[in-house]
Structures are given as C-alpha cells and as structure tokens.
MDAnalysis code that builds the backbone (N, CA, C; Angstrom):
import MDAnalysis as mda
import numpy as np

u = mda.Universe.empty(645, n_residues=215, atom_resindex=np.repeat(np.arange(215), 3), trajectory=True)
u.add_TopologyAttr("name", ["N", "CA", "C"] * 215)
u.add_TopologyAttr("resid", np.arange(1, 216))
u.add_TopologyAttr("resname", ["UNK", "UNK", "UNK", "UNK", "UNK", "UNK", "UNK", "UNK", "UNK", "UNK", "UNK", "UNK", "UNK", "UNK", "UNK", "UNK", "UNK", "UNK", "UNK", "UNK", "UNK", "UNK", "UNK", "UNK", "UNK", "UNK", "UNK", "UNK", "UNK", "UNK", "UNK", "UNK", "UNK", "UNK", "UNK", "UNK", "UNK", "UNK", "UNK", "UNK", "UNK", "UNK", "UNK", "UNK", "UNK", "UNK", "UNK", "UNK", "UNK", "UNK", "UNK", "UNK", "UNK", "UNK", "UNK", "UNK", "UNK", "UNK", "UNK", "UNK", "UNK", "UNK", "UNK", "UNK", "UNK", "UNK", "UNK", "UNK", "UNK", "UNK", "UNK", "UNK", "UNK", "UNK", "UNK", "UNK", "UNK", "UNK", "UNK", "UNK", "UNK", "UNK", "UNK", "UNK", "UNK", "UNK", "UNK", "UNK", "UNK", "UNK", "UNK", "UNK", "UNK", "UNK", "UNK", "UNK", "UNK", "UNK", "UNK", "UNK", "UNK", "UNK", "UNK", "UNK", "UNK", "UNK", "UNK", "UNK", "UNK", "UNK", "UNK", "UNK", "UNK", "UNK", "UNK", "UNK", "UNK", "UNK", "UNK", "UNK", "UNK", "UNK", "UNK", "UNK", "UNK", "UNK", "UNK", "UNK", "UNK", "UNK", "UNK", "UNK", "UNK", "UNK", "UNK", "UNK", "UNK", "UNK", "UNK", "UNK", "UNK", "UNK", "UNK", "UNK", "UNK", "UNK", "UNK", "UNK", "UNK", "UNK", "UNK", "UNK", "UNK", "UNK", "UNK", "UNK", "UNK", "UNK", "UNK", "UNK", "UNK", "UNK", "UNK", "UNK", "UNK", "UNK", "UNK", "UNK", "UNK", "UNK", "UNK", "UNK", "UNK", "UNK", "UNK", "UNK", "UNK", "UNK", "UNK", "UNK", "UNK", "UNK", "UNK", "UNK", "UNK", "UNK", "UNK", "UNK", "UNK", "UNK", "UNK", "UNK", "UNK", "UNK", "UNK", "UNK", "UNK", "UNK", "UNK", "UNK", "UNK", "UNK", "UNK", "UNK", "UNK", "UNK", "UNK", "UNK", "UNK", "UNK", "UNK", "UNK", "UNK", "UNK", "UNK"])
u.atoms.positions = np.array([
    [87.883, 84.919, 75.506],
    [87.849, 86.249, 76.125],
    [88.877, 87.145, 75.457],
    [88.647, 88.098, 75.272],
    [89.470, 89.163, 74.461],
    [89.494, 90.670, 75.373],
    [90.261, 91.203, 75.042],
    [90.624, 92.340, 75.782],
    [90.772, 93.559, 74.814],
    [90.047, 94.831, 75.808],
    [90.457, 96.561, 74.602],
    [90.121, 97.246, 75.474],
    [90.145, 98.415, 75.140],
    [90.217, 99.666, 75.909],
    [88.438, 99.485, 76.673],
    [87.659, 99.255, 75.831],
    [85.797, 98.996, 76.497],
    [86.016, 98.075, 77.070],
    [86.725, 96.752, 77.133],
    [86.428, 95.664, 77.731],
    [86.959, 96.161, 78.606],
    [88.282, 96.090, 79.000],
    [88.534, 97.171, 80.188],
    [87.968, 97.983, 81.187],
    [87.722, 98.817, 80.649],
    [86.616, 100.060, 80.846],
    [85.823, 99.386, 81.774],
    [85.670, 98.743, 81.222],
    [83.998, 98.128, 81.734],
    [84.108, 97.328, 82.982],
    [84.640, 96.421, 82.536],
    [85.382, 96.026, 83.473],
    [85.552, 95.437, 85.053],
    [86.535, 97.090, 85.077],
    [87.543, 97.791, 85.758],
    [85.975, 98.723, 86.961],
    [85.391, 99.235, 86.011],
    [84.165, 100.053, 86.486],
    [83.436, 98.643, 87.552],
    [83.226, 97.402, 86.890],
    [82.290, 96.533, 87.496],
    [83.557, 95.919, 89.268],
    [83.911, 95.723, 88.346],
    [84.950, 95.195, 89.508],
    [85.142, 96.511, 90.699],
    [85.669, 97.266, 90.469],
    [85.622, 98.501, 91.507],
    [84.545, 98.845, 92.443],
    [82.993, 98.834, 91.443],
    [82.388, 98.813, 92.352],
    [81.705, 97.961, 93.193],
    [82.546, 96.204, 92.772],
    [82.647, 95.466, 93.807],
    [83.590, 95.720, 95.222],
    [84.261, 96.157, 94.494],
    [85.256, 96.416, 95.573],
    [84.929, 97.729, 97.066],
    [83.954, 98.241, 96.138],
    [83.478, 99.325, 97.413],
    [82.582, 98.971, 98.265],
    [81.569, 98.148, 97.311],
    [81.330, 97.244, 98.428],
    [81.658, 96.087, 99.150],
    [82.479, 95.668, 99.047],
    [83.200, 94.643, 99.724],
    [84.358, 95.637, 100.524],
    [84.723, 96.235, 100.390],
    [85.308, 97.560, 101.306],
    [84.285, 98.190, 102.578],
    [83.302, 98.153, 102.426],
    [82.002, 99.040, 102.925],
    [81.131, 97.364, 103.744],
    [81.807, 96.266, 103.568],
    [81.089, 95.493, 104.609],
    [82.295, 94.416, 105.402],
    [83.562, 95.258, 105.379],
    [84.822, 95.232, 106.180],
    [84.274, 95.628, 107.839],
    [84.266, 95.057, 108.486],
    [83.891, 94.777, 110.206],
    [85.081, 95.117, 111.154],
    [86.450, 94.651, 110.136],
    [87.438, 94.960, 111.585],
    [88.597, 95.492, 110.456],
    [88.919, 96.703, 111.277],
    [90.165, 97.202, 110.187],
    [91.229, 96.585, 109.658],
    [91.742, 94.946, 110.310],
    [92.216, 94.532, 110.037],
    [92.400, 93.600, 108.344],
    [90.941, 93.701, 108.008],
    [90.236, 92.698, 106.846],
    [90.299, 93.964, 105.861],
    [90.301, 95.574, 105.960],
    [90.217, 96.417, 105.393],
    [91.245, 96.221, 103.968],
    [92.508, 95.888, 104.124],
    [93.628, 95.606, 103.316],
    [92.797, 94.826, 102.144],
    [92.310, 93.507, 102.381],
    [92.023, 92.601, 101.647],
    [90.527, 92.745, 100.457],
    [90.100, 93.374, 101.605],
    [88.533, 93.578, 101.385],
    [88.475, 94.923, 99.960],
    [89.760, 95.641, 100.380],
    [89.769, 96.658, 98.812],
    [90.726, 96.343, 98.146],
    [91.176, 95.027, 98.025],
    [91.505, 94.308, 96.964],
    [90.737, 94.648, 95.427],
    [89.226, 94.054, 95.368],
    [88.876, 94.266, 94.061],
    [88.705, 95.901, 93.739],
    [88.682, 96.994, 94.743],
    [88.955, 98.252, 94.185],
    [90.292, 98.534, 93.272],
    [91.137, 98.298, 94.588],
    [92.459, 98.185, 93.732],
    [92.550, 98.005, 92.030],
    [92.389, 96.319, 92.184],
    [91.826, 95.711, 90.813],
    [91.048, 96.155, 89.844],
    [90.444, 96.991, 90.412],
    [88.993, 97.822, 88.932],
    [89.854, 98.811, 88.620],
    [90.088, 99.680, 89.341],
    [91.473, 100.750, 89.510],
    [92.476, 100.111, 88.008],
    [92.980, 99.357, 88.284],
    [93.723, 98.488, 87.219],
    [93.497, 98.750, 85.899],
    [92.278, 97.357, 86.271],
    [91.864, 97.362, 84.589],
    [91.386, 98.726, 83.880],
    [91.245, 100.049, 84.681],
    [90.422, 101.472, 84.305],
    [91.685, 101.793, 84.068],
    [92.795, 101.403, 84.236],
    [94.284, 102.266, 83.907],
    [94.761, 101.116, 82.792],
    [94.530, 100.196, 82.548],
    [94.641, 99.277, 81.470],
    [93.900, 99.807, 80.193],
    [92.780, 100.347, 80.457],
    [92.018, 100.775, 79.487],
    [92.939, 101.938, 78.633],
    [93.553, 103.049, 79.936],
    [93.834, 103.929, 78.826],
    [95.398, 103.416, 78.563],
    [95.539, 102.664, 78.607],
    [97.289, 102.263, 78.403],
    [96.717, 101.543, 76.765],
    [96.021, 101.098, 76.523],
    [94.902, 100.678, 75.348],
    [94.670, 102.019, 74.228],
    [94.122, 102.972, 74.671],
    [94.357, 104.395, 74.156],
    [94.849, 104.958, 74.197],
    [96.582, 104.937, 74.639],
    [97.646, 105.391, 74.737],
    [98.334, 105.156, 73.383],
    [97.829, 103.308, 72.891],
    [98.747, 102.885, 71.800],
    [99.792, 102.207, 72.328],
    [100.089, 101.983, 73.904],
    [101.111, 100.979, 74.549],
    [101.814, 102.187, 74.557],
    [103.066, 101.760, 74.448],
    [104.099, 102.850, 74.727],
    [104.689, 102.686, 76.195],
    [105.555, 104.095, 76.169],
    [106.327, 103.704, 78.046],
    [105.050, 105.682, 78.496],
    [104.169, 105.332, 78.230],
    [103.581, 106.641, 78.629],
    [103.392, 106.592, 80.235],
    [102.578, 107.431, 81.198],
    [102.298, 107.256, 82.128],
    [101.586, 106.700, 82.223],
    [100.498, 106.104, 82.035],
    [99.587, 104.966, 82.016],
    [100.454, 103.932, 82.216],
    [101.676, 103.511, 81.468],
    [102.044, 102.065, 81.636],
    [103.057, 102.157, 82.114],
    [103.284, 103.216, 82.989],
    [104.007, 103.319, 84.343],
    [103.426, 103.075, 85.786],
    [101.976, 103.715, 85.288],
    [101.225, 103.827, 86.536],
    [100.224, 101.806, 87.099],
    [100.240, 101.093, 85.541],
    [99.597, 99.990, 85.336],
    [101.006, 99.090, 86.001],
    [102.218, 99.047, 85.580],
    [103.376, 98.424, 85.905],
    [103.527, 98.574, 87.587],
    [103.169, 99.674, 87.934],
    [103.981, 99.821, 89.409],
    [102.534, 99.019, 90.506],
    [101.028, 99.278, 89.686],
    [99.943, 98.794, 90.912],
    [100.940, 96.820, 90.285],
    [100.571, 96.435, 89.562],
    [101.297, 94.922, 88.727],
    [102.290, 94.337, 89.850],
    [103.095, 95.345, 89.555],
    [104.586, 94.130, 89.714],
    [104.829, 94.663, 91.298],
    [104.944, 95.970, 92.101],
    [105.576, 96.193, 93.162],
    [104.773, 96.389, 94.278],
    [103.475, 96.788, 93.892],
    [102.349, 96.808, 95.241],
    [101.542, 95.519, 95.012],
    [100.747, 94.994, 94.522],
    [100.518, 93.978, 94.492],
    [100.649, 92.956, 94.680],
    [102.238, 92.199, 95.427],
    [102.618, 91.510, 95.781],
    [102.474, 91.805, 97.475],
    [103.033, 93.012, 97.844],
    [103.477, 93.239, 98.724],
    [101.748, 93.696, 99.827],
    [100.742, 93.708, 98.612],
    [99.298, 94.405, 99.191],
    [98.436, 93.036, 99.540],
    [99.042, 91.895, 98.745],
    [98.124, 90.900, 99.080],
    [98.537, 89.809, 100.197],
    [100.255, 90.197, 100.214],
    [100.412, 89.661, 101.203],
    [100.667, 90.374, 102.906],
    [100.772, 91.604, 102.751],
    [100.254, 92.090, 104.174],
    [98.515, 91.964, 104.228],
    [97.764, 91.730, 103.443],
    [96.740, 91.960, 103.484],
    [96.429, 90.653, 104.430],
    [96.851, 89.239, 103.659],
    [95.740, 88.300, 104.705],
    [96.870, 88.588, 105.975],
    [97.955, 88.574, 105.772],
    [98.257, 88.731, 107.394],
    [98.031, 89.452, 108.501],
    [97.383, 90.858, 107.961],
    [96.432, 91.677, 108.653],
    [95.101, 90.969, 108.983],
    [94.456, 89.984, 108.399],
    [93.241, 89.114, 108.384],
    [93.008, 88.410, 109.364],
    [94.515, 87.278, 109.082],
    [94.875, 86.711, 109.998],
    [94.338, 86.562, 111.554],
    [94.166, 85.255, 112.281],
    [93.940, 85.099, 113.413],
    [96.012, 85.352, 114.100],
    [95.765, 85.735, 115.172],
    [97.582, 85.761, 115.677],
    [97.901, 84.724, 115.493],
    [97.318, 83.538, 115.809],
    [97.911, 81.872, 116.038],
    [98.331, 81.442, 114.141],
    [97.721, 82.276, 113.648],
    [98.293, 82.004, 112.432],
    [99.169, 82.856, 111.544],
    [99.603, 83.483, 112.386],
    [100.394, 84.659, 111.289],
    [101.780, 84.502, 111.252],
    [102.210, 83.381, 112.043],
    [103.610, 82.867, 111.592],
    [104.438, 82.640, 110.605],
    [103.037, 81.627, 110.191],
    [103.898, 80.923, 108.846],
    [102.960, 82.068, 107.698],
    [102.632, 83.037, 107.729],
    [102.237, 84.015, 106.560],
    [103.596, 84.828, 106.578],
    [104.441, 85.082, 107.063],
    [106.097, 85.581, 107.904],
    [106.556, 84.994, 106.172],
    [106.497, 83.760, 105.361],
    [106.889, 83.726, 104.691],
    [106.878, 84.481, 103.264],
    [105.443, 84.167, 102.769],
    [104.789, 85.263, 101.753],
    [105.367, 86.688, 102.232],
    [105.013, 87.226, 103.329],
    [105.722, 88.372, 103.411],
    [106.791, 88.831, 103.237],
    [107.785, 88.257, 103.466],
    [109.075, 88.378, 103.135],
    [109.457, 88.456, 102.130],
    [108.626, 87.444, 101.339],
    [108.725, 87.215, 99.583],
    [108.613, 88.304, 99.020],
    [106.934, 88.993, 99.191],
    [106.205, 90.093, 99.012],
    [107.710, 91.313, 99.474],
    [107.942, 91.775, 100.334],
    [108.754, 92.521, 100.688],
    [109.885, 92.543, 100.201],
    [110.824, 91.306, 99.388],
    [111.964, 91.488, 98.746],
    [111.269, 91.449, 96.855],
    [110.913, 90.731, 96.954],
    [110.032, 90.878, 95.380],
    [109.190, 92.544, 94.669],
    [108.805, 93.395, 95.661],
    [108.413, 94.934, 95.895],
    [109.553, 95.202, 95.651],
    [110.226, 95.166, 96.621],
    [111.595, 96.160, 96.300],
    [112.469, 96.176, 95.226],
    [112.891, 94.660, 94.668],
    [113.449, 94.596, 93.586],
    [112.632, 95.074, 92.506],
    [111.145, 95.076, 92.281],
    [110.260, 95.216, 91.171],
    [110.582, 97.147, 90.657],
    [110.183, 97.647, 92.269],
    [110.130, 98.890, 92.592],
    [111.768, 99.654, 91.872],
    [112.477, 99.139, 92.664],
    [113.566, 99.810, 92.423],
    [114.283, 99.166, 90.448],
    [113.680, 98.429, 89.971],
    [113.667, 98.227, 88.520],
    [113.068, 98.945, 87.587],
    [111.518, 99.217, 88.008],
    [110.834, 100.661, 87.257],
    [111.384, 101.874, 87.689],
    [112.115, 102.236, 88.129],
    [112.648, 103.800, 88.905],
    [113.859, 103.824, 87.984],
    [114.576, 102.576, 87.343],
    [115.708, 103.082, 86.718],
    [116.278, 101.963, 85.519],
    [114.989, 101.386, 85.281],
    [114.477, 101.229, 83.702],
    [113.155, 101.343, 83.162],
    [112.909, 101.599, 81.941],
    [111.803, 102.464, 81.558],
    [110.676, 100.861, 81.393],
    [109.355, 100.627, 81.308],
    [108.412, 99.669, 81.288],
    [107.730, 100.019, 79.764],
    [107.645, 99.444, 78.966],
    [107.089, 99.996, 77.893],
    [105.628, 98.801, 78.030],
    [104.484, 99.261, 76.968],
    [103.239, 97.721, 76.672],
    [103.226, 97.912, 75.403],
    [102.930, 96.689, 74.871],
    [102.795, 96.916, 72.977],
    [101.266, 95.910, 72.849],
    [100.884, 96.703, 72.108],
    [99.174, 95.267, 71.734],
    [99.784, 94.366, 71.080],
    [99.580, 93.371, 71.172],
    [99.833, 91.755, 70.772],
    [98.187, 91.053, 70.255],
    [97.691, 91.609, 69.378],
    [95.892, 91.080, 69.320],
    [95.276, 91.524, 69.798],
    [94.860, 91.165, 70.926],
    [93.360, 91.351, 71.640],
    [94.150, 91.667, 72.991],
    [95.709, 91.300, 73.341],
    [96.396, 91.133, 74.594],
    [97.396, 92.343, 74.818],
    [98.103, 92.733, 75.625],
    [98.892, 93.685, 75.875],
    [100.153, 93.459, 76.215],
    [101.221, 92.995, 76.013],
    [102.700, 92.669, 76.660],
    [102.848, 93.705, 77.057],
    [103.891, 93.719, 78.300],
    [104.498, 94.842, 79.250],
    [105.455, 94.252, 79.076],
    [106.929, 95.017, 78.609],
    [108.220, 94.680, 79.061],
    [109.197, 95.745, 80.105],
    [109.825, 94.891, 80.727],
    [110.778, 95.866, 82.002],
    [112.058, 95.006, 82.114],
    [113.270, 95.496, 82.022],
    [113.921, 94.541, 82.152],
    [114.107, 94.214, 83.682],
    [114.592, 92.742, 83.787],
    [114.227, 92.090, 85.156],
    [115.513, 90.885, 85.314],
    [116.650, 91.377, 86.279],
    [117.627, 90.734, 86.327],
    [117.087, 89.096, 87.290],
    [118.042, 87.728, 87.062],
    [116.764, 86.785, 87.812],
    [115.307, 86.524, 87.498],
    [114.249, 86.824, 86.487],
    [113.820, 86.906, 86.160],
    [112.669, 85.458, 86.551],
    [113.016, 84.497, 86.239],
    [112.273, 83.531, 87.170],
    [112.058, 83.462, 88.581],
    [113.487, 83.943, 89.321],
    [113.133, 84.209, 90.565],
    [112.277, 85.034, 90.964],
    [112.238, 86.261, 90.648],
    [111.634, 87.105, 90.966],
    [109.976, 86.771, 90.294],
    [109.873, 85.917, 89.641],
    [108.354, 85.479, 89.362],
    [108.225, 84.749, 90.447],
    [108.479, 83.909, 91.268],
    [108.653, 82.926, 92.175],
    [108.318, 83.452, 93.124],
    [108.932, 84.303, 93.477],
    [108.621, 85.342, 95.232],
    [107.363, 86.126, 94.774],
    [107.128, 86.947, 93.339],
    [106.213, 87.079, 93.323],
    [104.516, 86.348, 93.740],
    [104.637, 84.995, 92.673],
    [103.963, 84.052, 92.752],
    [103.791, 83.543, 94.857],
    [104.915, 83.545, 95.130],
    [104.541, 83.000, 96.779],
    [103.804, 84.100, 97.704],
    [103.961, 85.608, 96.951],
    [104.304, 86.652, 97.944],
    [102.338, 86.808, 97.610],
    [101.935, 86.397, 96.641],
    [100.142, 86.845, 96.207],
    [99.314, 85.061, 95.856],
    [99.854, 84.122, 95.397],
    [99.130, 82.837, 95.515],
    [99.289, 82.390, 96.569],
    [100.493, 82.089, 96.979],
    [100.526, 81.957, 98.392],
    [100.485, 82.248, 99.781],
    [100.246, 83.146, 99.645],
    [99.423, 83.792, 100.529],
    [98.296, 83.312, 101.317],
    [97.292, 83.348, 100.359],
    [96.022, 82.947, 99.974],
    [95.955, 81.646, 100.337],
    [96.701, 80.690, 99.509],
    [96.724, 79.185, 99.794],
    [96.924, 78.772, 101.432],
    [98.114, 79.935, 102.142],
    [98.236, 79.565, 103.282],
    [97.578, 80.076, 104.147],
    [96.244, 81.184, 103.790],
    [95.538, 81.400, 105.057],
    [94.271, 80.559, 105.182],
    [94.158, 80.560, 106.369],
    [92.874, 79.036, 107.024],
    [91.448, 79.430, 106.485],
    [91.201, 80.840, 105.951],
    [89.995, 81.067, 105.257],
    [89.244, 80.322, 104.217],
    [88.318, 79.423, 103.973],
    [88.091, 78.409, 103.146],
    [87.630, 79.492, 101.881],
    [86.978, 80.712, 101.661],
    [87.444, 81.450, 100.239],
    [88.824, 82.130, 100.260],
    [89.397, 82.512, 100.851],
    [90.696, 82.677, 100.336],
    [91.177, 82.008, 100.061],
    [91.216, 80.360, 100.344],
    [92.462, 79.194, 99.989],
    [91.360, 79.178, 98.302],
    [90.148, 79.510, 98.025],
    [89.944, 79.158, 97.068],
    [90.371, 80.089, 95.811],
    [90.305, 81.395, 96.516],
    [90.904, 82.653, 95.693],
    [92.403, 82.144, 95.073],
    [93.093, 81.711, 96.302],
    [94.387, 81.583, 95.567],
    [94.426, 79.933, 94.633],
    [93.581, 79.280, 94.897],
    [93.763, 78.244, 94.095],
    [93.064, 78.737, 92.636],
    [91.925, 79.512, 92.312],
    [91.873, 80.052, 90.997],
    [93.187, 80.752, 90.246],
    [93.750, 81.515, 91.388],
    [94.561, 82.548, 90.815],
    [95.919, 81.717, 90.577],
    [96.363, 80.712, 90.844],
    [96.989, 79.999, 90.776],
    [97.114, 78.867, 89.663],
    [95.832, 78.478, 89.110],
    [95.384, 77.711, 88.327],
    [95.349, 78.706, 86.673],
    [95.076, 79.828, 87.291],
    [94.915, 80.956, 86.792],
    [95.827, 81.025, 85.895],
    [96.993, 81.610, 86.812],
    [98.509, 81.713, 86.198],
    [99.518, 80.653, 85.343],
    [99.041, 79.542, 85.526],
    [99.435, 78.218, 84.711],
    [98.627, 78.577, 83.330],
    [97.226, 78.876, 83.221],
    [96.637, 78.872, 82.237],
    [96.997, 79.978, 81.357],
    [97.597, 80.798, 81.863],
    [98.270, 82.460, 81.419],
    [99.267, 82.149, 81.217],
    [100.188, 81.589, 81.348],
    [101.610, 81.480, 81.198],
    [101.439, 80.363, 79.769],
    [100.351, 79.944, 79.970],
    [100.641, 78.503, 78.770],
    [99.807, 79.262, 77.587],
    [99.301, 80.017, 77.879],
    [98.528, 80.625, 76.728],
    [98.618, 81.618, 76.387],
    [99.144, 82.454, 77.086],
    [99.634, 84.044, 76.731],
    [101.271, 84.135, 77.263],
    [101.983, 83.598, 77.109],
    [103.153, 83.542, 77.402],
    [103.669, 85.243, 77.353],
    [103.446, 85.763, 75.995],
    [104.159, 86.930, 75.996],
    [102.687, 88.027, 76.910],
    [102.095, 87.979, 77.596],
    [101.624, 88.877, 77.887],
    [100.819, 88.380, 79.115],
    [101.626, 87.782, 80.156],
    [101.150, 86.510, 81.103],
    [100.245, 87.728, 82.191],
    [101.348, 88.883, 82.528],
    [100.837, 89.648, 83.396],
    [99.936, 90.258, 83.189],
    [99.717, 90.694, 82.065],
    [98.679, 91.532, 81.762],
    [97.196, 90.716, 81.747],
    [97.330, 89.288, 80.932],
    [96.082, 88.513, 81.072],
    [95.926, 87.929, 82.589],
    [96.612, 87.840, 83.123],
    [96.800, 86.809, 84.649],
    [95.870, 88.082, 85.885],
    [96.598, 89.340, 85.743],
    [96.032, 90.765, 86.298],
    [94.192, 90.729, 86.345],
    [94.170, 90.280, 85.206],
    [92.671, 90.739, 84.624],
    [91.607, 89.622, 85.071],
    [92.562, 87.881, 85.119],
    [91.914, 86.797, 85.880],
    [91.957, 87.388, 86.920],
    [93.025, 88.087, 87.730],
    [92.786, 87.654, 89.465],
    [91.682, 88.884, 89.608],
    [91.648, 90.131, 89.120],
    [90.947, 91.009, 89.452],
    [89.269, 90.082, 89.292],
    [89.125, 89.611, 88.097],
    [87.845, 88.820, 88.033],
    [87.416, 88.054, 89.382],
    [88.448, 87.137, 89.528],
    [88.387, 86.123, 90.868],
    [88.428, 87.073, 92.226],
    [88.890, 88.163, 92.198],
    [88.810, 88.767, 93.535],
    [87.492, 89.593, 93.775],
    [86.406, 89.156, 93.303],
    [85.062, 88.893, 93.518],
    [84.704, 88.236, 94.376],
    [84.964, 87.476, 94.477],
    [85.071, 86.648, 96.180],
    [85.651, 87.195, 97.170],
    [85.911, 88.032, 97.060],
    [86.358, 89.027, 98.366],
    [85.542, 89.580, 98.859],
    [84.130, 90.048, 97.928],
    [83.002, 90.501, 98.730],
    [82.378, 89.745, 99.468],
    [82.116, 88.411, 99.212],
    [81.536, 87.128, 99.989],
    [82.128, 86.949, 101.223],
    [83.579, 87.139, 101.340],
    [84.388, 86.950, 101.797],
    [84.023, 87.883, 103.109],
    [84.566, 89.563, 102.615],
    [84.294, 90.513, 103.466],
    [82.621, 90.525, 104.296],
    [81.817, 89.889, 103.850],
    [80.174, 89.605, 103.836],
    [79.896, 88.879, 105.114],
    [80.791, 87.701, 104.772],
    [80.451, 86.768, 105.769],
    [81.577, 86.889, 107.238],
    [82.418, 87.535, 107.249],
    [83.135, 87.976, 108.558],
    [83.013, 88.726, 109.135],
    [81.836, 88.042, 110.421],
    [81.154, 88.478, 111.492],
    [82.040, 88.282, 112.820],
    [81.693, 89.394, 113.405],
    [82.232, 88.871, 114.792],
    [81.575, 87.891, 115.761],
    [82.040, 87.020, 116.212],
    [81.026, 85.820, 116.874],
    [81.652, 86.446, 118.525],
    [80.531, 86.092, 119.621],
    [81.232, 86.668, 121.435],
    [81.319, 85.281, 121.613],
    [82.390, 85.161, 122.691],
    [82.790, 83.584, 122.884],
    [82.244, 83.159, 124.320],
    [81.932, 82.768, 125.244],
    [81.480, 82.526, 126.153],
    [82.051, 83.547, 127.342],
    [83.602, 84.068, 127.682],
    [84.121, 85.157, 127.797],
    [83.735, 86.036, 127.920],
    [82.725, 86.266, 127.104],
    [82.633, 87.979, 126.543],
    [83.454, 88.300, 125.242],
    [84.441, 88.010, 124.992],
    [84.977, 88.539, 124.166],
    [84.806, 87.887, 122.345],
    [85.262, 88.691, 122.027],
    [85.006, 88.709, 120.228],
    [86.049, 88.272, 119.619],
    [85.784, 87.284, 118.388],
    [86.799, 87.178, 117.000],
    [85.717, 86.785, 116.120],
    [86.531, 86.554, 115.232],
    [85.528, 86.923, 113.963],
    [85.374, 85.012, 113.126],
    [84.454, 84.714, 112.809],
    [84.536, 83.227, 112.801],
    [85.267, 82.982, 111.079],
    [85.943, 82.450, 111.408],
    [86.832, 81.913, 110.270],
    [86.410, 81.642, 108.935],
])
C-alpha cells in the first residue's frame, strides 16, 4: 500500500462518506461521538492529501492534520465509547479517559508552542513535533484510543481496537519514521466498522417497558 495526495483524496472522500452514514444510523445521542468517528477520519486523510500538495512543510495543513492526530483523537475516541457505554460499565473506561485527557493536553499545549513540520519519506509522510517523554506520551496515547476499544463490552469495538492495535505494532515495525501518519490511515480504514457497528444498535424494550440498546 502506498500513499499521495489521490490516494488520499480518495480515500478520505470514501471513508467520510462512510462516516455519514454511520453518523445518520446513530439511534441514541450517546453513540453519536463514535459513530462520526470515520467522518472525522475521511476529514483526515482529505487534509493529508493537501499536506501532500503542500510539499510537507509546517504549513497549515500540517497544523491542521497534527492537531485532528495527536490532541483530539485521543481524547474523541475515548469520550466516545464512554458516551456508548452501558452506566454499569463506564467505570473502568475512567481510565482511557484520563489517559485521553492528560495525553490531549500535553499534545495540545506542544503544537501551540512548537512548530509540527511533515516531510515525504517515499510513498509515506513523517510529522515531526518535538515531544518531551516521548514514549510516555505514546503510551497514554495508545491506552487513551486502543484501549478504549479493547475495554468496551461491544464485540466490534473490542475488534476495532484489536486491528488498530495490531495495526500500530505493524506501523511502528515498518514505518518507524512515519508511524503516525501510516497508523492514522490504518485506523481510519478499520473505523469502517463503525458503520456496522452504528447499524446494528437497536434499542431492545425490556419486559418493564423500558429501553437499552442491545450490546
């Protein structure tokens, strides 16, 4: 698989308009977060594209590609399943969040007052930012968006995050210098299952009368 400004493009376009529909068969506002996940994601790769026809650089494009990356994205996927979430389970999601929430802020407040540049590397794109802790802050990242996923009781989300997870091993070992940028472009792929996802969460009535949505 190779990457450019069309592959991108393209993409970014396909994925998005998964994402609208998988946005558009969201049932309870709560699933809304998750469910425009792959918008988000097409969004991305369509701002990847022109960071591609930019020539890399620290332009706005790879300001605007760095900040959806490193500081919302953590923090979007993990309020997201915890918005999903049944209550009886949103305890232990308390963790990812936290992650998500200190991992945002440090990311956030790193692009605001050092510059993010991308350079083409082949077919791939490196982004550099400098990043004090630098493993750590991959770590909280990594818990605050794989784990997430892994820890909610949804049998496609635990599978989402086990691609994206499997994902990121395969990105790190193979694109080392440009992990985020190729890893971005897996999960946006894999968050295709979010429409299935958003598809199949119906509200079931329980003998009660009352409604939740079957797992």
């Amino acid at each position: 698989m190779c990457w450019s400004a069309t592959a991108d493009l393209w993409a970014g376009l396909g994925i998005g308009a998964a994402g609208v529909a998988s946005l558009a068969s969201a049932r309870r506002p709560g699933d809304a977060p998750l469910a425009a996940l792959p918008l988000l994601l097409g969004v991305h790769q369509v701002v990847e594209a022109a960071v591609w026809r930019a020539g890399g650089g620290t332009g706005p494009a790879t300001l605007a590609w760095a900040v959806i990356a490193l500081p919302l994205l953590p923090l979007w996927v993990s309020l997201g399943v915890l918005a999903a979430a049944r209550p009886a389970d949103r305890p232990r999601l308390l963790v990812p969040l936290a992650a998500g929430l200190v991992t945002a802020s440090v990311l956030a407040y790193r692009l605001a007052v050092r510059p993010v540049s991308a350079e083409a590397r082949g077919h791939t794109l490196g982004y550099a930012v400098d990043l004090p802790h630098a493993p750590l802050v991959l770590a909280g990242y990594l818990l605050a968006t794989v784990g997430a996923l892994l820890l909610a009781r949804d049998r496609l989300l635990r599978i989402l995050g086990l691609l994206t997870g499997l994902g990121a091993a395969v990105c790190a070992l193979l694109w080392r210098t440009a992990f985020v940028s190729t890893w971005c472009a897996l999960a946006a792929v894999a968050s295709l299952l979010l429409l299935a996802w958003a598809r199949g969460r119906r509200p079931v009535t329980s003998a009660d009368g009352s409604e939740r949505v079957r797992p």
